[in-house]
C-alpha positions in Angstrom: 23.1 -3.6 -20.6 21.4 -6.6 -20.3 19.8 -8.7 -23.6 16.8 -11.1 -23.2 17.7 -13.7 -25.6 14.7 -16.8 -24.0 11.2 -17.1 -25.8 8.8 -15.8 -23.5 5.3 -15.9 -23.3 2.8 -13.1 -22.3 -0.6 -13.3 -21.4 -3.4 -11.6 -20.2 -3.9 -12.3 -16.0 -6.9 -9.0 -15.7 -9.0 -12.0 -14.7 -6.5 -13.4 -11.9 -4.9 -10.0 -10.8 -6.3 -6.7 -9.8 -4.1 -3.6 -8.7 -4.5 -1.9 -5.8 -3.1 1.9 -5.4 -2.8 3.6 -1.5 -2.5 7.6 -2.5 -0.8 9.0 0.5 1.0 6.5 1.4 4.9 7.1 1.4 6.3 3.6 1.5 5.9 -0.3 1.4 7.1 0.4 5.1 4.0 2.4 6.4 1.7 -0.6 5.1 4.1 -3.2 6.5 4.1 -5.2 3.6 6.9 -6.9 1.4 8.2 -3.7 -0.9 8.5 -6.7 -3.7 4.8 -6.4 -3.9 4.1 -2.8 -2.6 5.8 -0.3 -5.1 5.6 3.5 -5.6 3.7 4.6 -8.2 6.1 5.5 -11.7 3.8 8.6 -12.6 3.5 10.9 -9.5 4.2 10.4 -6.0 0.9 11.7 -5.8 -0.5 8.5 -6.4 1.5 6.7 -3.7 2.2 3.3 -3.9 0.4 0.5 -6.2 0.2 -3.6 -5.1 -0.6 -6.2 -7.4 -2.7 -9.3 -5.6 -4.6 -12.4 -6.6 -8.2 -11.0 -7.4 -9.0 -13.1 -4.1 -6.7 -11.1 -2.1 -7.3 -8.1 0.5 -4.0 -6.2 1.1 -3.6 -5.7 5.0 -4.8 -2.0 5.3 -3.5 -0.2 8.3 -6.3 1.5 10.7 -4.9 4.8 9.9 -5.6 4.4 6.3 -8.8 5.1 4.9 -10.1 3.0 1.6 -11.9 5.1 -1.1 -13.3 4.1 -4.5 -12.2 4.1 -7.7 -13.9 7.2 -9.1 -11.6 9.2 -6.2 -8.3 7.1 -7.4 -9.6 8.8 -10.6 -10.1 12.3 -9.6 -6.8 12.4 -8.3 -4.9 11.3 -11.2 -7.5 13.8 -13.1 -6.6 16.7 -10.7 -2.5 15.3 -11.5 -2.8 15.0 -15.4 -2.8 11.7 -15.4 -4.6 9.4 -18.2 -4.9 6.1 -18.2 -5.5 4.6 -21.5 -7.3 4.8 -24.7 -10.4 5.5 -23.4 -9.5 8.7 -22.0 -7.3 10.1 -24.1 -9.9 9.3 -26.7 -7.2 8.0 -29.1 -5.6 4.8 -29.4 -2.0 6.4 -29.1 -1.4 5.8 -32.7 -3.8 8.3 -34.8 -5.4 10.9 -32.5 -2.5 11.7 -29.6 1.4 12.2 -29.1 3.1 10.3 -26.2 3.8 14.2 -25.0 0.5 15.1 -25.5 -0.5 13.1 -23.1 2.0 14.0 -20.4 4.0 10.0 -21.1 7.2 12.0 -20.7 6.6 13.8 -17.6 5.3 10.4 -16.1 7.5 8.0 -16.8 6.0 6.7 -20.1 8.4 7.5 -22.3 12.3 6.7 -22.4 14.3 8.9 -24.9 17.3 6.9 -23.7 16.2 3.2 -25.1 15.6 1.5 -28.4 13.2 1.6 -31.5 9.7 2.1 -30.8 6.9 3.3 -33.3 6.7 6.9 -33.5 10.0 7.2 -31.5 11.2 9.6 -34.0 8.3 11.8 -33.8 8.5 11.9 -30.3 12.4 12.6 -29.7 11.9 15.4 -31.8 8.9 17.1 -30.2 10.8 16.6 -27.0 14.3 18.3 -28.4 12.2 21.3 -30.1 11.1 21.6 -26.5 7.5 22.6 -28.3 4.3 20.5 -27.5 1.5 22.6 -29.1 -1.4 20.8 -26.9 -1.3 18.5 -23.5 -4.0 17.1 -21.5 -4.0 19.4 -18.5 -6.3 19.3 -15.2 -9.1 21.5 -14.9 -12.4 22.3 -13.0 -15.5 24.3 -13.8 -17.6 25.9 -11.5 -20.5 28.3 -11.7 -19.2 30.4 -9.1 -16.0 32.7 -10.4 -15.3 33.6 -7.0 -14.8 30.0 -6.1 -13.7 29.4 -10.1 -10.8 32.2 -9.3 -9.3 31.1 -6.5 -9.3 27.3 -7.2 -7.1 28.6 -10.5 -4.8 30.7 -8.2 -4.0 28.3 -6.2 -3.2 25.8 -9.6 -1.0 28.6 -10.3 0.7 29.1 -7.0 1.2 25.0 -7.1 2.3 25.3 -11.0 4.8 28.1 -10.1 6.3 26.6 -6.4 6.8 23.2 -8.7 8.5 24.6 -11.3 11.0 26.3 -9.1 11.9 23.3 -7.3 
């Protein structure tokens, strides 16, 4: 176990850094960049790996990858559960919403192995009960229930081959 005993000093870089994520993409190895700087994504392999470069910086982006924008970055972690933030899970993590309730556990965002945090003890006993009541969970709407029935067979033959891996 390892203690950080300096002073350090954390500040906001948004305006110097921007993240880049490449969905598909198994490995620093397939972009050919340094892995230091290339990194799977914590919260689903679906969302491949992330980089993190000077706002001025252009990752080098292999012909056979294709660039898309952020609103698809964001219907994929949609169509994976994935929220990012206040803003979408309309609470500020404190009041409104449960670590679990927003699928932190299942992601990475939680540790029920390290120290004190606020509303640990909340948390570790959801997750022991084994009962979360509500979690965000993808969904689609569509007019058509043909097309409305088979997209939610097909989230059910996904939920049921996951769980039985």
């Amino acid at each position: 176990m390892y203690k950080l005993r300096a002073n350090v000093k954390i500040s906001d870089a948004s305006n110097e850094l921007s993240v880049w994520s490449f969905a598909g993409v198994p490995s620093a190895d397939a972009l050919q960049v340094n892995p230091v700087t290339a990194f799977p994504d914590p919260r689903s392999e679906a969302l491949g790996l992330r980089m993190v470069l000077e706002k001025k910086s252009r990752p080098p982006i292999p012909e056979n990858v294709t660039g898309v924008t952020e609103n698809v970055y964001k219907v994929i972690r949609t169509l994976n559960g994935i929220c990012e933030g206040s803003v979408e899970s309309q609470g500020d993590f404190r009041d409104e919403e449960l670590p679990l309730e927003c699928n932190l556990d299942v992601t990475g965002g939680v540790s029920f192995d390290k120290g004190c945090y606020i509303g640990q003890e909340l948390t570790a006993r959801t997750h022991h009960t084994g009962v979360v009541r509500k979690r965000f969970f993808p969904m689609a709407i569509d007019k058509s229930p043909d097309r409305a029935l088979r997209a939610a067979q097909v989230a059910q033959e996904y939920i049921d081959s996951d769980q039985s891996t």
